[in-house]
PyMOL Python script that loads the backbone (N, CA, C, O; Angstrom):
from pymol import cmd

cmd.read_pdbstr("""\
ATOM      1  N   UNK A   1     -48.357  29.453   2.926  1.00  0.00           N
ATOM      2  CA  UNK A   1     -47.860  28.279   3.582  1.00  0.00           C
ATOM      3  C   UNK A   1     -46.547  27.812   2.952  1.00  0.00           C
ATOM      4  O   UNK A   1     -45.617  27.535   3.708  1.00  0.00           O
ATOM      5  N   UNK A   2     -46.364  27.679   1.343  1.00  0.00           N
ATOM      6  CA  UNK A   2     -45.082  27.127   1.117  1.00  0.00           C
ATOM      7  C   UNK A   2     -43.854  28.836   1.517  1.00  0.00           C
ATOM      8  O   UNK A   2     -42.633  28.751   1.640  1.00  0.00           O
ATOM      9  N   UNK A   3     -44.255  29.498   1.574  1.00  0.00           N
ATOM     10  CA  UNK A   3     -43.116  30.417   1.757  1.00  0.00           C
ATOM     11  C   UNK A   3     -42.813  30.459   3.261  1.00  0.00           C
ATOM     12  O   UNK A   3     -42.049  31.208   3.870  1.00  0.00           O
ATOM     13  N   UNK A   4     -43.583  29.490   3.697  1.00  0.00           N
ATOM     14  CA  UNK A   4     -43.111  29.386   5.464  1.00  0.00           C
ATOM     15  C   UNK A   4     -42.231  28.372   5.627  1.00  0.00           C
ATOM     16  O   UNK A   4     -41.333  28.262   6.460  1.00  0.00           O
ATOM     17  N   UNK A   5     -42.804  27.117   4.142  1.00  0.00           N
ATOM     18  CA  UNK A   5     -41.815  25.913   4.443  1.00  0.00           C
ATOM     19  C   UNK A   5     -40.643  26.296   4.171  1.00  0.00           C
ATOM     20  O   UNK A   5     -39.649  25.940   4.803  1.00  0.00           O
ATOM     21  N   UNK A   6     -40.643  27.460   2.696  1.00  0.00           N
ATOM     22  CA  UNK A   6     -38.988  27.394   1.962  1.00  0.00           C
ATOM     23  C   UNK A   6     -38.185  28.473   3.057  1.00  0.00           C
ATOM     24  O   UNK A   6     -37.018  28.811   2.858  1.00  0.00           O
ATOM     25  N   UNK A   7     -38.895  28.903   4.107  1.00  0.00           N
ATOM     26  CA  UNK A   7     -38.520  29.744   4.822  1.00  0.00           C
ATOM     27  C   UNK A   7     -37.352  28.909   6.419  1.00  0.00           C
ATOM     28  O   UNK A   7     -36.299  29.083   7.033  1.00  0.00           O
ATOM     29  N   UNK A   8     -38.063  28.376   6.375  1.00  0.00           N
ATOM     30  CA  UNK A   8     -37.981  26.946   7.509  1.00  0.00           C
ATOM     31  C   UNK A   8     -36.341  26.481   6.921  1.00  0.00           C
ATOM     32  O   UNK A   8     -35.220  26.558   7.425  1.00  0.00           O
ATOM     33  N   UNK A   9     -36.841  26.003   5.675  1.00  0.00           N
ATOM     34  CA  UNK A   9     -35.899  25.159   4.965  1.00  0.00           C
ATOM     35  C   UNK A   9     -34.742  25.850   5.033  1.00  0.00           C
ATOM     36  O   UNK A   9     -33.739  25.383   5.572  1.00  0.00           O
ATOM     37  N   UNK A  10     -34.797  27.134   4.438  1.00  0.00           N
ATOM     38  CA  UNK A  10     -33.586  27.621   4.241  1.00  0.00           C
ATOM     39  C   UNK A  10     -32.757  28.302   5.736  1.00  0.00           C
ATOM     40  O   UNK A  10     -31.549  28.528   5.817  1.00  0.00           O
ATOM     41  N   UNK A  11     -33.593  28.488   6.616  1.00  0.00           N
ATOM     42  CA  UNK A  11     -33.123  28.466   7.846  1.00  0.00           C
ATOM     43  C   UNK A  11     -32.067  27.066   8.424  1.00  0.00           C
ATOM     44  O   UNK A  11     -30.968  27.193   8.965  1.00  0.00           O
ATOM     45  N   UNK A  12     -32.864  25.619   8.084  1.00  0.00           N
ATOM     46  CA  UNK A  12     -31.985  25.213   8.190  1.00  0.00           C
ATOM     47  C   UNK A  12     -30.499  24.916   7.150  1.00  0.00           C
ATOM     48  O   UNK A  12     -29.456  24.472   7.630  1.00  0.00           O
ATOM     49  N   UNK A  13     -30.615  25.147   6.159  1.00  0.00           N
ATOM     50  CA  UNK A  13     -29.414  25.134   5.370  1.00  0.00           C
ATOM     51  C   UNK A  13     -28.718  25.791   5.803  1.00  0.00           C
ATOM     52  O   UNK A  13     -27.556  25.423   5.979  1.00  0.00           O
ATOM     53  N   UNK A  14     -29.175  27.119   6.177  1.00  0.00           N
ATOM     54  CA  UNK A  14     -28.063  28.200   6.419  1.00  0.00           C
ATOM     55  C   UNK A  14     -27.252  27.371   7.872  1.00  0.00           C
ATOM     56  O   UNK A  14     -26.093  26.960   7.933  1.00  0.00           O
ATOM     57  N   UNK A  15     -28.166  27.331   8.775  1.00  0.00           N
ATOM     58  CA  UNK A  15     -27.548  26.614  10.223  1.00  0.00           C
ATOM     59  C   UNK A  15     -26.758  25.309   9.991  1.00  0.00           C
ATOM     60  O   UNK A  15     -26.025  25.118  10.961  1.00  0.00           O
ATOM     61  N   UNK A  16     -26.655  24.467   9.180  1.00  0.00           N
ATOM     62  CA  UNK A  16     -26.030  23.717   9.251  1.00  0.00           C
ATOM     63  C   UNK A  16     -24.709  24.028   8.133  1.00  0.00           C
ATOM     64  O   UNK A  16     -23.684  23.400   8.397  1.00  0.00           O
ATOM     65  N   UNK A  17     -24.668  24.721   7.207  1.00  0.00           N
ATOM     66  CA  UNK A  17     -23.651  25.719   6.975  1.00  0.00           C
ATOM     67  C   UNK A  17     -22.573  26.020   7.789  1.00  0.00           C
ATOM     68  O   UNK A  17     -21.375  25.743   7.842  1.00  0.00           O
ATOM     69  N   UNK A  18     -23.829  27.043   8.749  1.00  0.00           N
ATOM     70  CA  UNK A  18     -22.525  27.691   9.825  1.00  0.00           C
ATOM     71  C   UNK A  18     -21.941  26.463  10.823  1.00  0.00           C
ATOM     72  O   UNK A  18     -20.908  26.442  11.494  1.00  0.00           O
ATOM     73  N   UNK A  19     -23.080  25.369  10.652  1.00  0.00           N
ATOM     74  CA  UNK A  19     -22.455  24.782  11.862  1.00  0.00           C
ATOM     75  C   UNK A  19     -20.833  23.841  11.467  1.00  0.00           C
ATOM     76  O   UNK A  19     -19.830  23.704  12.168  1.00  0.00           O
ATOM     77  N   UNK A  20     -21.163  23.289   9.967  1.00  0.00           N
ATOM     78  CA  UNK A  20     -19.820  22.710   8.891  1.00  0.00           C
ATOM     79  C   UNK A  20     -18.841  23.425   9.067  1.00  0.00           C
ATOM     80  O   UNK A  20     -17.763  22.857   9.241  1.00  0.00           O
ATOM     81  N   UNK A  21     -18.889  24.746   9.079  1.00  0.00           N
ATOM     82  CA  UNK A  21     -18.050  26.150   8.817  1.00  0.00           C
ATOM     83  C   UNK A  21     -16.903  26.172   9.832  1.00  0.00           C
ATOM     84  O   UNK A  21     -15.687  26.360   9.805  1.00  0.00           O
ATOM     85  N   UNK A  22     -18.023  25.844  10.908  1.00  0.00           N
ATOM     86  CA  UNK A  22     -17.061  26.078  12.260  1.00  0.00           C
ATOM     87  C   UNK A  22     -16.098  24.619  12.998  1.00  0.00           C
ATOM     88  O   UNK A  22     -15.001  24.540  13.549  1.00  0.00           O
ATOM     89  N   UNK A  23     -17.280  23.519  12.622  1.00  0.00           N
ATOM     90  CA  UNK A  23     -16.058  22.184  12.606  1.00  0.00           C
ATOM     91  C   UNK A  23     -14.670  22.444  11.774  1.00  0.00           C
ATOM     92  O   UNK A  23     -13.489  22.460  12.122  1.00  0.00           O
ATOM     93  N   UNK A  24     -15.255  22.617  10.672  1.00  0.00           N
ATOM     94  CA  UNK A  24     -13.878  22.993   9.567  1.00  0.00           C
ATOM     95  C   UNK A  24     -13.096  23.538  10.336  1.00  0.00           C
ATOM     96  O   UNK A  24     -12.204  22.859  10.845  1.00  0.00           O
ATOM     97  N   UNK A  25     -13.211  24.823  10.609  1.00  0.00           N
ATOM     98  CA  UNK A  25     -12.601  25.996  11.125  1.00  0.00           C
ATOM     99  C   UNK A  25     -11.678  25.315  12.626  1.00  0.00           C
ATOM    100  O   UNK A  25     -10.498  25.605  12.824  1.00  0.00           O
ATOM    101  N   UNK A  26     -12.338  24.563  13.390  1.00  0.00           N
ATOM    102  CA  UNK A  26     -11.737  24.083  14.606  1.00  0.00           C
ATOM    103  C   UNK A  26     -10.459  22.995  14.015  1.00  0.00           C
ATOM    104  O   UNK A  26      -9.404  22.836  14.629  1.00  0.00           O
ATOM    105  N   UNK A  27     -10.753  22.392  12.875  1.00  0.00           N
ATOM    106  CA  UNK A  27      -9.705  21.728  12.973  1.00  0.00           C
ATOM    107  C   UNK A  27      -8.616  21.655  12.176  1.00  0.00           C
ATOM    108  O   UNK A  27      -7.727  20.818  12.020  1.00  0.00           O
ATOM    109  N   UNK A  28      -8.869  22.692  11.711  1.00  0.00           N
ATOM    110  CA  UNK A  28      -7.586  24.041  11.054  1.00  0.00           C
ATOM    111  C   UNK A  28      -5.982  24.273  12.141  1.00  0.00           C
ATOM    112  O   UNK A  28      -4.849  24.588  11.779  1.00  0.00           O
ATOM    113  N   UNK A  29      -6.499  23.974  13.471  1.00  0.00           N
ATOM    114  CA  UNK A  29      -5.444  24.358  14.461  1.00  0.00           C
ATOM    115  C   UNK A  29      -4.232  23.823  14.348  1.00  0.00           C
ATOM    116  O   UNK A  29      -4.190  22.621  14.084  1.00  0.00           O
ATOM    117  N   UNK A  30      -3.272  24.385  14.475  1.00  0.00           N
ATOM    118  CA  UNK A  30      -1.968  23.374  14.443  1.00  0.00           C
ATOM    119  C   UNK A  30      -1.637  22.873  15.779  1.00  0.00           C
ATOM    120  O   UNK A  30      -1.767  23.328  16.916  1.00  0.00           O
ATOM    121  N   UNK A  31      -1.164  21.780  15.275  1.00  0.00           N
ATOM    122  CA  UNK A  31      -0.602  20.823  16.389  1.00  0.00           C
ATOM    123  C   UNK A  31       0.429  20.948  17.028  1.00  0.00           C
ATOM    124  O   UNK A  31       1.534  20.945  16.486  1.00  0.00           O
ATOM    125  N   UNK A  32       0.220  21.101  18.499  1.00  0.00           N
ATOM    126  CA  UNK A  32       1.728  20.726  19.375  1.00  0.00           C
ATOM    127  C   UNK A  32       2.760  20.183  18.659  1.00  0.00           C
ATOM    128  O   UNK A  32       2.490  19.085  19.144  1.00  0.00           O
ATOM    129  N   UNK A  33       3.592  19.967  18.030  1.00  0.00           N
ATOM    130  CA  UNK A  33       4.508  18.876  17.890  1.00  0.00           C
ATOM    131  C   UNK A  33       5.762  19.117  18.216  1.00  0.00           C
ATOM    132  O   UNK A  33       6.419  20.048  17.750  1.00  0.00           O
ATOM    133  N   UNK A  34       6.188  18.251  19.075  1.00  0.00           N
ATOM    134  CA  UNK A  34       7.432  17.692  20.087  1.00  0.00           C
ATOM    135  C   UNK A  34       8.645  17.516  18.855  1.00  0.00           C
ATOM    136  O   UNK A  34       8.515  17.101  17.703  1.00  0.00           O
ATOM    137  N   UNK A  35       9.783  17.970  19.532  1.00  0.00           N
ATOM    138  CA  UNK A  35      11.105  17.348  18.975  1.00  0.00           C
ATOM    139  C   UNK A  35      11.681  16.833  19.727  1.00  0.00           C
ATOM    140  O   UNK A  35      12.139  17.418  20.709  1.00  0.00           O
ATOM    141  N   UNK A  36      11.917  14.921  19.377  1.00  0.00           N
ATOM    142  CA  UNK A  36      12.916  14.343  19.933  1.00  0.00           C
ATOM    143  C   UNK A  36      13.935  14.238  19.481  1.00  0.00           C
ATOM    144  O   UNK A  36      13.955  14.271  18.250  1.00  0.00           O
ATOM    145  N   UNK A  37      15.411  14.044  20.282  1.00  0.00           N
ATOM    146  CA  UNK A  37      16.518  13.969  19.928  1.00  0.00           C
ATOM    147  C   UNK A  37      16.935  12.775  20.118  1.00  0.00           C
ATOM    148  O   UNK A  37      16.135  12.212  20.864  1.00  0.00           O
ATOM    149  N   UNK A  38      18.141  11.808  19.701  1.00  0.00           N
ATOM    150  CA  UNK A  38      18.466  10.792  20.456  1.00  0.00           C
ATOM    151  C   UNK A  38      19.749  10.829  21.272  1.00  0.00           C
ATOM    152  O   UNK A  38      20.715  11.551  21.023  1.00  0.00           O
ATOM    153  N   UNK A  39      19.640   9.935  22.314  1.00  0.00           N
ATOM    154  CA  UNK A  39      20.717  10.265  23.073  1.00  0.00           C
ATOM    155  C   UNK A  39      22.324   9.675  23.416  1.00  0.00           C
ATOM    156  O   UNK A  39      22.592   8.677  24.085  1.00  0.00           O
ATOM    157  N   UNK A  40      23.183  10.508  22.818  1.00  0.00           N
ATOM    158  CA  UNK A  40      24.516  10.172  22.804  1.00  0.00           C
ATOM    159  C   UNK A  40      25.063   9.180  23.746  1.00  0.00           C
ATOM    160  O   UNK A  40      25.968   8.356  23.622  1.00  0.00           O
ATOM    161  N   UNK A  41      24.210   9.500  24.796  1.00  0.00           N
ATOM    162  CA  UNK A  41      24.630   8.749  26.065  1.00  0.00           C
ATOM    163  C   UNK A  41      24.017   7.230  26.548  1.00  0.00           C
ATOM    164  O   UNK A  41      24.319   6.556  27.532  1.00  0.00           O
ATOM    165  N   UNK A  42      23.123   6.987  25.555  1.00  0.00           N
ATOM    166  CA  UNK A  42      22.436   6.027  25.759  1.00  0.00           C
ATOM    167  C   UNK A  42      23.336   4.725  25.545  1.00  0.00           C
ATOM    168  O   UNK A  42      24.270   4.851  24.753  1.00  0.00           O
ATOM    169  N   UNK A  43      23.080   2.968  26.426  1.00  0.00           N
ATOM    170  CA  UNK A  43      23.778   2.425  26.054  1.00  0.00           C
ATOM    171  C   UNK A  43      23.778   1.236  24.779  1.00  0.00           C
ATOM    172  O   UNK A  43      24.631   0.431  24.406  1.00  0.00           O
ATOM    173  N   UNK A  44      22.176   1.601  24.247  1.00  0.00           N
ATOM    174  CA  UNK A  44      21.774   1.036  23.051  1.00  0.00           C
ATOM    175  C   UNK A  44      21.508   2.084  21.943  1.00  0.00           C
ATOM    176  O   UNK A  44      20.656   1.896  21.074  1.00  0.00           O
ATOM    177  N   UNK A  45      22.261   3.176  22.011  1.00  0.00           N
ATOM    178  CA  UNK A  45      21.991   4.285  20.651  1.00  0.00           C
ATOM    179  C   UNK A  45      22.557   3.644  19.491  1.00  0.00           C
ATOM    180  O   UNK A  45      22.538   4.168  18.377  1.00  0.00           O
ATOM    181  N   UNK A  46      23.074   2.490  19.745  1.00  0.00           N
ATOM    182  CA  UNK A  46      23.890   2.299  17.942  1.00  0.00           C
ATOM    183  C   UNK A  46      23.012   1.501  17.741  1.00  0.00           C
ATOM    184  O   UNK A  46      23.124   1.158  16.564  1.00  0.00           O
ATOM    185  N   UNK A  47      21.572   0.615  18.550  1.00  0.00           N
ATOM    186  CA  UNK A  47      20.732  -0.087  18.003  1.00  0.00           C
ATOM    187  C   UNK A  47      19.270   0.495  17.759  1.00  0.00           C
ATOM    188  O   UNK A  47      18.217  -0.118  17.584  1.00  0.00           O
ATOM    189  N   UNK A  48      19.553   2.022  17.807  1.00  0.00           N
ATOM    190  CA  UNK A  48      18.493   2.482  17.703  1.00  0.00           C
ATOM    191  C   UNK A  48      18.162   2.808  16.300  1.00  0.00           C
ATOM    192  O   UNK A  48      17.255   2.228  15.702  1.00  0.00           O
ATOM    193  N   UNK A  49      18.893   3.733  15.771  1.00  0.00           N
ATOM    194  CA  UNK A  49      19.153   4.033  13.892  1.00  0.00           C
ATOM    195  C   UNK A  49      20.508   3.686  13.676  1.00  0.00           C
ATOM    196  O   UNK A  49      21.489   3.325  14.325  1.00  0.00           O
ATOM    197  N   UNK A  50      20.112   3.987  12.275  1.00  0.00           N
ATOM    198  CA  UNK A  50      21.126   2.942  11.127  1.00  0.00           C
ATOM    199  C   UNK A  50      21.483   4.270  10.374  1.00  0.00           C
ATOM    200  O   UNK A  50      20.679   5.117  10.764  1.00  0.00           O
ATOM    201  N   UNK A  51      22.396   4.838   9.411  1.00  0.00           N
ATOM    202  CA  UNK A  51      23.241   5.808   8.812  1.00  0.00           C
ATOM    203  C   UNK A  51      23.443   5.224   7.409  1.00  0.00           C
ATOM    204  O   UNK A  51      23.902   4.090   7.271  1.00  0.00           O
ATOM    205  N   UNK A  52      23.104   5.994   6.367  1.00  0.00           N
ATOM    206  CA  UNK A  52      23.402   5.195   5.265  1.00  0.00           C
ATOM    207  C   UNK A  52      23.824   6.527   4.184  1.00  0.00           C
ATOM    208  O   UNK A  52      23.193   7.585   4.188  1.00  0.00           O
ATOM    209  N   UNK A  53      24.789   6.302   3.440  1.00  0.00           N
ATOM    210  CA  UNK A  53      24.779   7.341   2.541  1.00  0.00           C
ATOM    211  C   UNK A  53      24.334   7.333   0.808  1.00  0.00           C
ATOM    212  O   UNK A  53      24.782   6.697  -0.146  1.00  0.00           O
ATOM    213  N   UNK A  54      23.682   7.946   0.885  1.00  0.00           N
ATOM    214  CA  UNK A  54      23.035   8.033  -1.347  1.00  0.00           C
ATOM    215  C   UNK A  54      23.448   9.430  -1.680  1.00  0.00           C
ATOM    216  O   UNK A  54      23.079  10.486  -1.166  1.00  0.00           O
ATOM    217  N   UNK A  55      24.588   9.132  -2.991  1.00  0.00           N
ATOM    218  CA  UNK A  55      24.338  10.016  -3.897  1.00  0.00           C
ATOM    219  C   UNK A  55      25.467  11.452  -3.256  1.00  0.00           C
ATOM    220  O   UNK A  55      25.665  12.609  -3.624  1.00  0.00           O
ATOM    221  N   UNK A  56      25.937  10.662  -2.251  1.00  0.00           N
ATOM    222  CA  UNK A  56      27.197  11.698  -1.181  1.00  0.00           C
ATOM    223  C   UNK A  56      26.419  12.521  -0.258  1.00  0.00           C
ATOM    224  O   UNK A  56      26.800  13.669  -0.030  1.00  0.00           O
ATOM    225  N   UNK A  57      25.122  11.945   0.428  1.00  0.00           N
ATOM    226  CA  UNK A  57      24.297  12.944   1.391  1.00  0.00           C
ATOM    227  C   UNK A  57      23.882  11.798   2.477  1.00  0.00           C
ATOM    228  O   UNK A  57      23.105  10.949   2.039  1.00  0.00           O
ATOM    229  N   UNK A  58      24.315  11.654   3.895  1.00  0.00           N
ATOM    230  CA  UNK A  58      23.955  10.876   4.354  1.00  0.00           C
ATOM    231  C   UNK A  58      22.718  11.120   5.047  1.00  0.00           C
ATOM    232  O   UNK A  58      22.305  12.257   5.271  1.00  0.00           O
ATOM    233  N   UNK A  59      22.068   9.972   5.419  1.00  0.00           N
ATOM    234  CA  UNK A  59      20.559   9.859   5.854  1.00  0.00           C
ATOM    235  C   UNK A  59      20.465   9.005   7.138  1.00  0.00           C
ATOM    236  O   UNK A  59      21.428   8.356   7.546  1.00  0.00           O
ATOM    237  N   UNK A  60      19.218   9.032   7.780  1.00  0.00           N
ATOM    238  CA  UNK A  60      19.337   8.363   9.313  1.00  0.00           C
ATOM    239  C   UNK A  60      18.097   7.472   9.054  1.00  0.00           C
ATOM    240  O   UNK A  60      17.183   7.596   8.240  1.00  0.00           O
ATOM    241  N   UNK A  61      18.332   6.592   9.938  1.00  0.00           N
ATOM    242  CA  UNK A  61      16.858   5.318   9.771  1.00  0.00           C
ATOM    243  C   UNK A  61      16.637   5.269  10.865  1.00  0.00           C
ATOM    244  O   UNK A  61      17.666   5.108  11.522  1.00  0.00           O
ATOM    245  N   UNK A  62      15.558   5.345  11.566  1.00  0.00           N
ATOM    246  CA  UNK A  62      15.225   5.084  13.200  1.00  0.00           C
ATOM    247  C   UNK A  62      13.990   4.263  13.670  1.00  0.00           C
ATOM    248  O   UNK A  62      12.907   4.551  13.160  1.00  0.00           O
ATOM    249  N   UNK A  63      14.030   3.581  14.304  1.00  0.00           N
ATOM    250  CA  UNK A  63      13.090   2.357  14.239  1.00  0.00           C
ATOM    251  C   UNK A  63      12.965   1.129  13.494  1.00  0.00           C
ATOM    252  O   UNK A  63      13.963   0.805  12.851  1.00  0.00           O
ATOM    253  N   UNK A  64      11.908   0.339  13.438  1.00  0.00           N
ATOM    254  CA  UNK A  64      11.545  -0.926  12.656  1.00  0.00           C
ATOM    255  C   UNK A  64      10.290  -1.454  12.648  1.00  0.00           C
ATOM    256  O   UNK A  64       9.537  -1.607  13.610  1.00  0.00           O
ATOM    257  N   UNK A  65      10.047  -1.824  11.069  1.00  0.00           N
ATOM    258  CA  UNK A  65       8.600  -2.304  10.351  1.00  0.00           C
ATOM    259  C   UNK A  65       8.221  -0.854  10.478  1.00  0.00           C
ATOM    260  O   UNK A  65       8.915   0.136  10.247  1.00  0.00           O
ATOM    261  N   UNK A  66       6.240  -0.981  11.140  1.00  0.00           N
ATOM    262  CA  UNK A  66       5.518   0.061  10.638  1.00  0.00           C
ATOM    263  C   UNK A  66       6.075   1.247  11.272  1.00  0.00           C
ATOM    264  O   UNK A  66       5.390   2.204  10.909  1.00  0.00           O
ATOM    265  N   UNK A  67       7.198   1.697  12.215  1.00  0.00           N
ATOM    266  CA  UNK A  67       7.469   2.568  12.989  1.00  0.00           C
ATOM    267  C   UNK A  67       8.488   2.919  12.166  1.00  0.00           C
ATOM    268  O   UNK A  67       8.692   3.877  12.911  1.00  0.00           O
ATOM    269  N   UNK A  68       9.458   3.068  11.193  1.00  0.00           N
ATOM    270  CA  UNK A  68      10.575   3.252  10.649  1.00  0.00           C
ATOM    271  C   UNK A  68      10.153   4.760   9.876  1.00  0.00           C
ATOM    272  O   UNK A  68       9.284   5.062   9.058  1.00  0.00           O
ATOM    273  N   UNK A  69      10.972   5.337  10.408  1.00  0.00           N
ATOM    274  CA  UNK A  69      11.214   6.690   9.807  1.00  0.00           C
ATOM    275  C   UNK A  69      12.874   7.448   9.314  1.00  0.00           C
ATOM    276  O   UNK A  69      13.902   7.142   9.920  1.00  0.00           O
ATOM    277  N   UNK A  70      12.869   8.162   8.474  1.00  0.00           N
ATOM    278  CA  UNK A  70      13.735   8.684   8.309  1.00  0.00           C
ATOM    279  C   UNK A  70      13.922   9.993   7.943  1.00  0.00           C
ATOM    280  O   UNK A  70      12.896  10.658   7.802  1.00  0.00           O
ATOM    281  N   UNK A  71      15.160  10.618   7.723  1.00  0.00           N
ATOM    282  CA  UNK A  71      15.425  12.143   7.304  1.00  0.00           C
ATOM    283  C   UNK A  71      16.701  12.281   6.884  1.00  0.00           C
ATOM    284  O   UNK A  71      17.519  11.373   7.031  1.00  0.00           O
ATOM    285  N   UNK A  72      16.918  13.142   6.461  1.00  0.00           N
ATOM    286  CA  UNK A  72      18.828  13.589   5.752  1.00  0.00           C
ATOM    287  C   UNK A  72      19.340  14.091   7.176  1.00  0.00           C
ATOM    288  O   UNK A  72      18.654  14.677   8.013  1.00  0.00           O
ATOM    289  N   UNK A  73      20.199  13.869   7.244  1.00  0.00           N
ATOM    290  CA  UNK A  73      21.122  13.880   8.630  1.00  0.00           C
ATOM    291  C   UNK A  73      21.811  15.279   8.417  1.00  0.00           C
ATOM    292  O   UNK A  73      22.558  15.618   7.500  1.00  0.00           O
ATOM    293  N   UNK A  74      21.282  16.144   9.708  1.00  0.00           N
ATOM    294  CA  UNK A  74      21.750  17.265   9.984  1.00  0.00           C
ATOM    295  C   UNK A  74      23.281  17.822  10.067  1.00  0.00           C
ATOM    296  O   UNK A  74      23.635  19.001  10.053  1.00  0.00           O
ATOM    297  N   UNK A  75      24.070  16.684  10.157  1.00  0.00           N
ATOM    298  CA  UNK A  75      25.527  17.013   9.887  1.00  0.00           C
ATOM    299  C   UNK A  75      26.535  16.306   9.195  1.00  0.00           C
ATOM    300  O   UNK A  75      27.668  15.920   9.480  1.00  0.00           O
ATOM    301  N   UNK A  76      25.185  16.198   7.373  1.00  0.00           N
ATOM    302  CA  UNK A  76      25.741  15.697   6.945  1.00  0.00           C
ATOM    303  C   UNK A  76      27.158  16.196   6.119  1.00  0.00           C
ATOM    304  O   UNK A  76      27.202  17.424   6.047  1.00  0.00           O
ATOM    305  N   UNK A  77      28.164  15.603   5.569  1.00  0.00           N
ATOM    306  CA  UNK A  77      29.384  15.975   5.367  1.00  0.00           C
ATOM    307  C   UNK A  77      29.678  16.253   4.124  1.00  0.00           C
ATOM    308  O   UNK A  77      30.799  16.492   3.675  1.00  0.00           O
ATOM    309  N   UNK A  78      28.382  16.218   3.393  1.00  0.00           N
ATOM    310  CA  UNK A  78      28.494  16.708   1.606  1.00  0.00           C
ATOM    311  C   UNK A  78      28.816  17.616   1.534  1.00  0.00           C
ATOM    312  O   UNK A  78      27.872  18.308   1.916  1.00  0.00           O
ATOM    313  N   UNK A  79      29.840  18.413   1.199  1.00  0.00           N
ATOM    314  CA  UNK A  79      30.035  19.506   0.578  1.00  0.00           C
ATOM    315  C   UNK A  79      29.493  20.524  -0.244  1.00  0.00           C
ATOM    316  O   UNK A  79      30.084  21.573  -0.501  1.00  0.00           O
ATOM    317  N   UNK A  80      28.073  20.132  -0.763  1.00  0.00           N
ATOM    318  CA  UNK A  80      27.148  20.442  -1.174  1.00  0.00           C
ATOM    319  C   UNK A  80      26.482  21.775  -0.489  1.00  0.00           C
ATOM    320  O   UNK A  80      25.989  22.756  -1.047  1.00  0.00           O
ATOM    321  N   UNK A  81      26.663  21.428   1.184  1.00  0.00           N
ATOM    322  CA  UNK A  81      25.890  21.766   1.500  1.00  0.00           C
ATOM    323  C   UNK A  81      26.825  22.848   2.882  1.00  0.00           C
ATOM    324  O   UNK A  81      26.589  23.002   4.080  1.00  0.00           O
ATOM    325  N   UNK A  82      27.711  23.307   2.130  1.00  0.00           N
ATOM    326  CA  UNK A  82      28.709  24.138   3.095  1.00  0.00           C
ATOM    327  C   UNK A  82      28.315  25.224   1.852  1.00  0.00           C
ATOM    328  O   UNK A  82      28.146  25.078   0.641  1.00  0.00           O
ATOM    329  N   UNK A  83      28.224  26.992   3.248  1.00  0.00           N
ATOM    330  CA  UNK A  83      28.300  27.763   1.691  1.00  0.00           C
ATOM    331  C   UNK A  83      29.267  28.103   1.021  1.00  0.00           C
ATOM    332  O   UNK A  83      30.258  27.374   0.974  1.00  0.00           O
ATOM    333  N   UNK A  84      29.211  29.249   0.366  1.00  0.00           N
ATOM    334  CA  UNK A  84      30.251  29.684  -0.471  1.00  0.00           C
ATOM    335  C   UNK A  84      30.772  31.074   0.234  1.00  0.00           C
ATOM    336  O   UNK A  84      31.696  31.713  -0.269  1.00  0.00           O
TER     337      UNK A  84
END
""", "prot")
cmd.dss("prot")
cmd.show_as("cartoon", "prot")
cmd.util.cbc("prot")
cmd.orient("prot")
């Protein structure tokens, strides 16, 4: 009788194992993610981000409060960053 329970038992360990295994596994996937640009043409683009430079590398600010993000600006003009 107990080698039916530890039998039972370990049946379910194993199943809920595989079943952890495979949540894990599902949400491993990578995500869609979109690139937005902003638009030159727009007639509020200068109130959209802000441009600031540190250290001779300029950077972009876009948004405000909890939405504010930023990045190093793709054409920026440091010399740093022209090759050789």
């Amino acid at each position: 009788m107990t080698c039916l329970k530890n039998l039972n038992k370990m049946k379910k360990i194993v199943t809920t194992f595989i079943l952890l295994t495979a949540v894990m596994l599902q949400s491993c996937e990578k995500d869609n993610v979109q690139s937005m640009e902003l638009s030159n043409s727009s007639e509020q683009r200068h109130t959209r981000y802000k441009t600031y430079t540190l250290d001779g590398c300029e950077y972009i600010v876009v948004g405000v409060g909890q939405y504010r993000w930023g990045s190093h600006k793709g054409d920026c003009k440091n010399p740093i960053h022209y090759a050789k």
